[in-house]
Chimera marker file (.cmm) of the C-alpha trace (Angstrom):
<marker_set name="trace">
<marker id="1" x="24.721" y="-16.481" z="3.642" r="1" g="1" b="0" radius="0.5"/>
<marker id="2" x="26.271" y="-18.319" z="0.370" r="1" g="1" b="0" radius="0.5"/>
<marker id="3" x="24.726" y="-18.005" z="-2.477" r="1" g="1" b="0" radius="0.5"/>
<marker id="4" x="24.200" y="-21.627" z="-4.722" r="1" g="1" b="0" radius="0.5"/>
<marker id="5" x="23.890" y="-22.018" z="-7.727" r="1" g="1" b="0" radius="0.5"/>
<marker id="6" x="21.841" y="-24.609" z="-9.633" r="1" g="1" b="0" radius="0.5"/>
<marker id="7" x="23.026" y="-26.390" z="-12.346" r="1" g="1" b="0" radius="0.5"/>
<marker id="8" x="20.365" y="-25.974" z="-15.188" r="1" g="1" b="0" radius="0.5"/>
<marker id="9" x="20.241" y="-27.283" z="-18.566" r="1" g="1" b="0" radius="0.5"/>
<marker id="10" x="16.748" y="-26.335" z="-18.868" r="1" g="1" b="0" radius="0.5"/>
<marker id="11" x="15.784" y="-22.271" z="-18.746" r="1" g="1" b="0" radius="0.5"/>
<marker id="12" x="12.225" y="-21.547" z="-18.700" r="1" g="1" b="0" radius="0.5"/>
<marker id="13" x="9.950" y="-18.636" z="-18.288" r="1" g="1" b="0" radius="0.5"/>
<marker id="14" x="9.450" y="-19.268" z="-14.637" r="1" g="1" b="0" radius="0.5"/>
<marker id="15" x="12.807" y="-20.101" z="-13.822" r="1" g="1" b="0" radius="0.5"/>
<marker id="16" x="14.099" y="-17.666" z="-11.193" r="1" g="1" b="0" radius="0.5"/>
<marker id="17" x="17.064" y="-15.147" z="-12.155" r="1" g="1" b="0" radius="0.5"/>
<marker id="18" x="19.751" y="-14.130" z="-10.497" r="1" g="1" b="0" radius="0.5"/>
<marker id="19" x="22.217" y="-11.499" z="-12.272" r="1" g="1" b="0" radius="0.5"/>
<marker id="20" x="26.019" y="-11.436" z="-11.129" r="1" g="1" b="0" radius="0.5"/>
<marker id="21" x="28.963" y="-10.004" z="-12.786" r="1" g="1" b="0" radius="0.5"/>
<marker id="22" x="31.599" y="-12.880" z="-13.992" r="1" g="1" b="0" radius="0.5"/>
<marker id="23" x="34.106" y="-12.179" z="-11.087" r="1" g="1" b="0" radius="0.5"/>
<marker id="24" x="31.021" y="-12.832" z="-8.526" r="1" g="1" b="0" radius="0.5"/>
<marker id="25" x="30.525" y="-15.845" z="-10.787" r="1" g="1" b="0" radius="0.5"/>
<marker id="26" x="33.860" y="-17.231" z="-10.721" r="1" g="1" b="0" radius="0.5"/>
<marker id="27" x="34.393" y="-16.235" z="-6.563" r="1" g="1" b="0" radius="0.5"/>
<marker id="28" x="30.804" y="-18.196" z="-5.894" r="1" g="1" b="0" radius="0.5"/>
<marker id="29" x="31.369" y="-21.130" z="-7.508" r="1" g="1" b="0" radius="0.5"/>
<marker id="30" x="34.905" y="-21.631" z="-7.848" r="1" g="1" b="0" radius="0.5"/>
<marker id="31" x="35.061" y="-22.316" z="-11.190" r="1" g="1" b="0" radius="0.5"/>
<marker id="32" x="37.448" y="-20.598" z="-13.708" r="1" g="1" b="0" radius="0.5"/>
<marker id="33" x="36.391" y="-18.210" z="-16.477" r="1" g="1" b="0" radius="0.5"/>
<marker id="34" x="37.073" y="-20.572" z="-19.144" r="1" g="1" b="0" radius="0.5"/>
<marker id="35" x="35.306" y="-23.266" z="-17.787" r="1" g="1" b="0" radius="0.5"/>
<marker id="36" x="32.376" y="-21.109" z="-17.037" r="1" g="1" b="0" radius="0.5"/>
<marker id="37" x="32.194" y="-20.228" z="-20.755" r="1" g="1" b="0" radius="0.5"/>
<marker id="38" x="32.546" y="-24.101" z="-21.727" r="1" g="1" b="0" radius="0.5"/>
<marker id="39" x="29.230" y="-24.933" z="-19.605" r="1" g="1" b="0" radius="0.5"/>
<marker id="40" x="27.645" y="-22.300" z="-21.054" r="1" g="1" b="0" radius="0.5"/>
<marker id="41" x="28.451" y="-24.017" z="-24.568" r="1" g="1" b="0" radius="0.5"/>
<marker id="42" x="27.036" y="-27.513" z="-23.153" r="1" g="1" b="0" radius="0.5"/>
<marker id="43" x="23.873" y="-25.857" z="-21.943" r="1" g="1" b="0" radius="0.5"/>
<marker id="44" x="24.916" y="-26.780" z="-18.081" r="1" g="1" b="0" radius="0.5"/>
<marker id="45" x="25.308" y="-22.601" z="-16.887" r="1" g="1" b="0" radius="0.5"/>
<marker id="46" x="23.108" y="-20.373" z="-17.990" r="1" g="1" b="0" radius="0.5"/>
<marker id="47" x="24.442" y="-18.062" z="-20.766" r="1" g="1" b="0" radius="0.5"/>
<marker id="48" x="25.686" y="-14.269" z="-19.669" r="1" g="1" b="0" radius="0.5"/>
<marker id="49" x="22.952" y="-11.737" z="-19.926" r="1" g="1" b="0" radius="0.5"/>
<marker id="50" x="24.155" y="-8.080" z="-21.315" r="1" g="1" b="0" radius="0.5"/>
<marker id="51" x="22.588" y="-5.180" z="-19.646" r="1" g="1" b="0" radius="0.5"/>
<marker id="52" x="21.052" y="-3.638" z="-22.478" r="1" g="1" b="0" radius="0.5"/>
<marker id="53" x="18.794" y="-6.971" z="-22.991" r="1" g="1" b="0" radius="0.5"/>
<marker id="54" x="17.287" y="-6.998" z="-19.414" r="1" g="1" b="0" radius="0.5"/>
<marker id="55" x="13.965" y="-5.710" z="-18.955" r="1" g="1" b="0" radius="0.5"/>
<marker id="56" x="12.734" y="-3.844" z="-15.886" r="1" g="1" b="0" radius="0.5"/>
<marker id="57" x="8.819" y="-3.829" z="-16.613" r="1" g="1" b="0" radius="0.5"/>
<link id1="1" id2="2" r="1" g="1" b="0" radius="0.2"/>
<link id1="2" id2="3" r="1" g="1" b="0" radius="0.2"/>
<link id1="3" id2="4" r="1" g="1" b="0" radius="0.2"/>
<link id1="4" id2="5" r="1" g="1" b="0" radius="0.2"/>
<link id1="5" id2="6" r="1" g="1" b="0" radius="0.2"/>
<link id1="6" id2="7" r="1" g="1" b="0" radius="0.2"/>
<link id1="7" id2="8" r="1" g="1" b="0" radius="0.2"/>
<link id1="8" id2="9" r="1" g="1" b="0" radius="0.2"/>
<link id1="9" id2="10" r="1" g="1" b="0" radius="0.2"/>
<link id1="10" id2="11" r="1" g="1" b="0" radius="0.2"/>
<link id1="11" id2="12" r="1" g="1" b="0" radius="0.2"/>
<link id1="12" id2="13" r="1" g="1" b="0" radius="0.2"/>
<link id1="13" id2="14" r="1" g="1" b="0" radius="0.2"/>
<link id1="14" id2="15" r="1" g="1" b="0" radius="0.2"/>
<link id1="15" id2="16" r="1" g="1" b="0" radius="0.2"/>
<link id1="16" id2="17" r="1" g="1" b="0" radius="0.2"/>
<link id1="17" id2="18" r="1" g="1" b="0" radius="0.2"/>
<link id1="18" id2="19" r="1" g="1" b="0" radius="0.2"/>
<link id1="19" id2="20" r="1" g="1" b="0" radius="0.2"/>
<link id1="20" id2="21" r="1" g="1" b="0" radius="0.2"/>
<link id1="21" id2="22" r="1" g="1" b="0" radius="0.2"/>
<link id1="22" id2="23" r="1" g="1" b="0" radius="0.2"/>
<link id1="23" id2="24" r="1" g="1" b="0" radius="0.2"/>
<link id1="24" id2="25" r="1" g="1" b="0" radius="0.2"/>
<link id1="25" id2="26" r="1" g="1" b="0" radius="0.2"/>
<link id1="26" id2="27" r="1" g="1" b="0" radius="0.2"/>
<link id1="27" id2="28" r="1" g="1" b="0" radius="0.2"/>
<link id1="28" id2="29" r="1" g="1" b="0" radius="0.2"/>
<link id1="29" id2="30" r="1" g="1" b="0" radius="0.2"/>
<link id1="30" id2="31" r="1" g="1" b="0" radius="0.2"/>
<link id1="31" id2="32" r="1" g="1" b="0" radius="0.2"/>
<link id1="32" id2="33" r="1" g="1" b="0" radius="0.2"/>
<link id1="33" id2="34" r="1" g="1" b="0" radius="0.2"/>
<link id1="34" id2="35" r="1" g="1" b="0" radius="0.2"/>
<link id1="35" id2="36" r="1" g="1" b="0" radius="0.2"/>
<link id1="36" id2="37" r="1" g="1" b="0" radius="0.2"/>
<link id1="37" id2="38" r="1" g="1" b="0" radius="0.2"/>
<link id1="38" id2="39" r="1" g="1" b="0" radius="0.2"/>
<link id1="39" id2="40" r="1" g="1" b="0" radius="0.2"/>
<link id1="40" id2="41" r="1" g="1" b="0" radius="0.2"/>
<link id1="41" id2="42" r="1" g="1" b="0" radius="0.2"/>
<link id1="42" id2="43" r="1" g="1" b="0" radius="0.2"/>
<link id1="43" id2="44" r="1" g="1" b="0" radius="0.2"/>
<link id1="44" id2="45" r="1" g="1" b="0" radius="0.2"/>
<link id1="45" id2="46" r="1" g="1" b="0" radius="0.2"/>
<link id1="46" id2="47" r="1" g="1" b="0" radius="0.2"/>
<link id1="47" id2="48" r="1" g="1" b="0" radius="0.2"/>
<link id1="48" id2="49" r="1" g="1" b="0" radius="0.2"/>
<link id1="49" id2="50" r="1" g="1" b="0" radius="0.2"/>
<link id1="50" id2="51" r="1" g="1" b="0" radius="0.2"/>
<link id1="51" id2="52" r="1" g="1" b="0" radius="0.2"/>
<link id1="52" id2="53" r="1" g="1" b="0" radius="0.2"/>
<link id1="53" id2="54" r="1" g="1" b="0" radius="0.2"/>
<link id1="54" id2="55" r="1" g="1" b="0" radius="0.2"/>
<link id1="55" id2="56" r="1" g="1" b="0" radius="0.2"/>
<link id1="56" id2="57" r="1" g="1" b="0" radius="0.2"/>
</marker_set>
């Protein structure tokens, strides 16, 4: 089953999340690295989360 992802330029609290690592990223969607970082500058991707910043509780 394919994953999709949703183009957002909104992120709220109650927004669902979904952590991949960049080469998942770029194999899901298709889209190269760069261009992944330049719709993160636009606001249309959501930005990368590091692992030390995600909260399990």
């Amino acid at each position: 089953m394919p994953t999709q992802f949703a183009s957002t330029t909104q992120h709220t609290a109650t927004s669902a999340r979904m952590f991949a690592r960049p080469l998942t990223v770029i194999q899901a969607t298709g889209l190269g690295r760069s261009t992944i970082y330049r719709l993160v500058a636009d606001g249309a991707f959501p930005p990368p989360v590091h692992p030390k910043t995600i909260s399990l509780s």
